[in-house]
DOGUSE-883161 format. One record per residue: residue in three letters; y, x, z of N, C-alpha, C in turn. Coordinates in steps of 0.05 Angstrom, whole numbers, padded with zeros to 5 digits, always signed. Example, Ala and Ser with C-alpha at 12.3 -4.5 7.8 and 13.67 -1.06 7.14 Angstrom:
<pts>
ALA-00114+00264+00156-00090+00246+00156-00066+00264+00156 SER-00045+00257+00142-00021+00273+00143+00001+00258+00157 
</pts>
This chain:
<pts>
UNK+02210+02166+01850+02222+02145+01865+02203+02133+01886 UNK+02180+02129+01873+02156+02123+01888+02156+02134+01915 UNK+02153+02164+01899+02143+02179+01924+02163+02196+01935 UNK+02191+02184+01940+02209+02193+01956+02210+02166+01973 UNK+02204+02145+01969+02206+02122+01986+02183+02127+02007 UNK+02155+02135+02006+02137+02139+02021+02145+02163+02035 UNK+02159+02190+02031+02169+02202+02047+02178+02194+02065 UNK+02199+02178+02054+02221+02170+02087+02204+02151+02101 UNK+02182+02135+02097+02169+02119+02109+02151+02132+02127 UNK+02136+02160+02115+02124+02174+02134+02097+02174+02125 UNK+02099+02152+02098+02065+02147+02083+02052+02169+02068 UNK+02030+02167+02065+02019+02180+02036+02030+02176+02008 UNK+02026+02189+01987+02033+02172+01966+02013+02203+01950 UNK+02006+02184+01927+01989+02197+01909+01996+02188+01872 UNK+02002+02205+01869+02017+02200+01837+01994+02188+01821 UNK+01992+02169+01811+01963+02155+01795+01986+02166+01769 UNK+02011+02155+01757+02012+02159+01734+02017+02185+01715 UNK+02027+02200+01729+02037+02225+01714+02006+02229+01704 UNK+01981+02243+01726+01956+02243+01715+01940+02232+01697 UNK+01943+02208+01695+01928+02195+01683+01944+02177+01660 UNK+01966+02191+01648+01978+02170+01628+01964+02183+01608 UNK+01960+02208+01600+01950+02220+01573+01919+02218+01576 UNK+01914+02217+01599+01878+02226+01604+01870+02204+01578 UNK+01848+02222+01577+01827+02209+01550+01809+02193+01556 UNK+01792+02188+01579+01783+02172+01593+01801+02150+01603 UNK+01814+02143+01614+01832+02130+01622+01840+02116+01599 UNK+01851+02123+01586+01867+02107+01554+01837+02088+01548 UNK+01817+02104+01549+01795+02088+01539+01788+02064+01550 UNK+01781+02075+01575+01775+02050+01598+01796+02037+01592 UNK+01829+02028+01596+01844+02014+01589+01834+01992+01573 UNK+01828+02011+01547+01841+01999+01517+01805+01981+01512 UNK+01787+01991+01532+01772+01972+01533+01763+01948+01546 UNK+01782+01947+01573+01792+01927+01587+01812+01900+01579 UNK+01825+01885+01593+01845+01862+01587+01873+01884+01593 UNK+01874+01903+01601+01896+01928+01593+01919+01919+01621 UNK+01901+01903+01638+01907+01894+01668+01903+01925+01694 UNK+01874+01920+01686+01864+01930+01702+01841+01946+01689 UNK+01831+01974+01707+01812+01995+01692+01788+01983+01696 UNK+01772+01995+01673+01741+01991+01687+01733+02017+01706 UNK+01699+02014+01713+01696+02041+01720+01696+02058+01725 UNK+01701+02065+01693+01711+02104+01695+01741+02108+01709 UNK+01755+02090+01704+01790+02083+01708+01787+02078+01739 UNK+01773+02070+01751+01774+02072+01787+01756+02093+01793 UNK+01741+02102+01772+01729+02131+01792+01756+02155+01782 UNK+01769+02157+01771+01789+02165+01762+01808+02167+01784 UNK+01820+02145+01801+01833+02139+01815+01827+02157+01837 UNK+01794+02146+01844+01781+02149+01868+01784+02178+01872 UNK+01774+02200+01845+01781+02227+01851+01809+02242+01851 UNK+01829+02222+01849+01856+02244+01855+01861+02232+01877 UNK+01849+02205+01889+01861+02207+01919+01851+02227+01936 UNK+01812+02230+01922+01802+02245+01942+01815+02280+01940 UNK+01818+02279+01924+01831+02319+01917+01859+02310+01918 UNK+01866+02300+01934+01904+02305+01943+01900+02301+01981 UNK+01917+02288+01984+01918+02287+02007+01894+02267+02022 UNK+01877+02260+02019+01859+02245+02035+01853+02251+02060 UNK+01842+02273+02061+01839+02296+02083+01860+02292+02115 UNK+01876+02296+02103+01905+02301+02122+01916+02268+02138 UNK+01912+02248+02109+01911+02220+02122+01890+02212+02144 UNK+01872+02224+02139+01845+02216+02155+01856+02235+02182 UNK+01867+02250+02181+01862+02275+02202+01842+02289+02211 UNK+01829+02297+02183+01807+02317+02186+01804+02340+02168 UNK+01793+02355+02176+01800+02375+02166+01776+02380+02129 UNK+01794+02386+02110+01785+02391+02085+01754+02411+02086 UNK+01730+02396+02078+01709+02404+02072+01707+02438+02054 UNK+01701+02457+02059+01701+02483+02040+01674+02476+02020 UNK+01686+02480+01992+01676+02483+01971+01657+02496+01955 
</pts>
C-alpha cells in the first residue's frame, strides 16, 4: 500500500518491514529499547537497506562496483 502510493507520487520507497520483522538483530534492538524506537544496531539496519536498494538512482548517480 505503502509502496504503491510512492509510485504514483514518483517517490522512492524502501520496504523497512517485510525485512526486518523476523531479523534477529532487530527484535533485539527493539525488545531492548522503549519498543518506540531502535537503538543502534536497528538504525544501522535501516541505514543498510536504504543504502542496497535504491539510494543510488535517488541521488542520480551511478552504483559504486563491488
Amino acid at each position: 500500500m505503502c509502496e504503491d502510493a510512492a509510485s504514483r507520487r514518483g517517490v522512492g520507497y524502501v520496504d523497512m518491514y517485510g525485512p526486518l520483522v523476523r531479523h534477529e538483530q532487530w527484535a533485539a534492538d527493539m525488545a531492548t529499547g522503549d519498543d518506540a524506537l531502535p537503538r543502534q544496531a536497528g538504525y544501522g539496519l535501516m541505514a543498510w537497506l536504504v543504502l542496497h536498494s535504491r539510494w543510488h538512482s535517488w541521488l542520480g548517480i551511478e552504483q559504486p562496483a563491488v
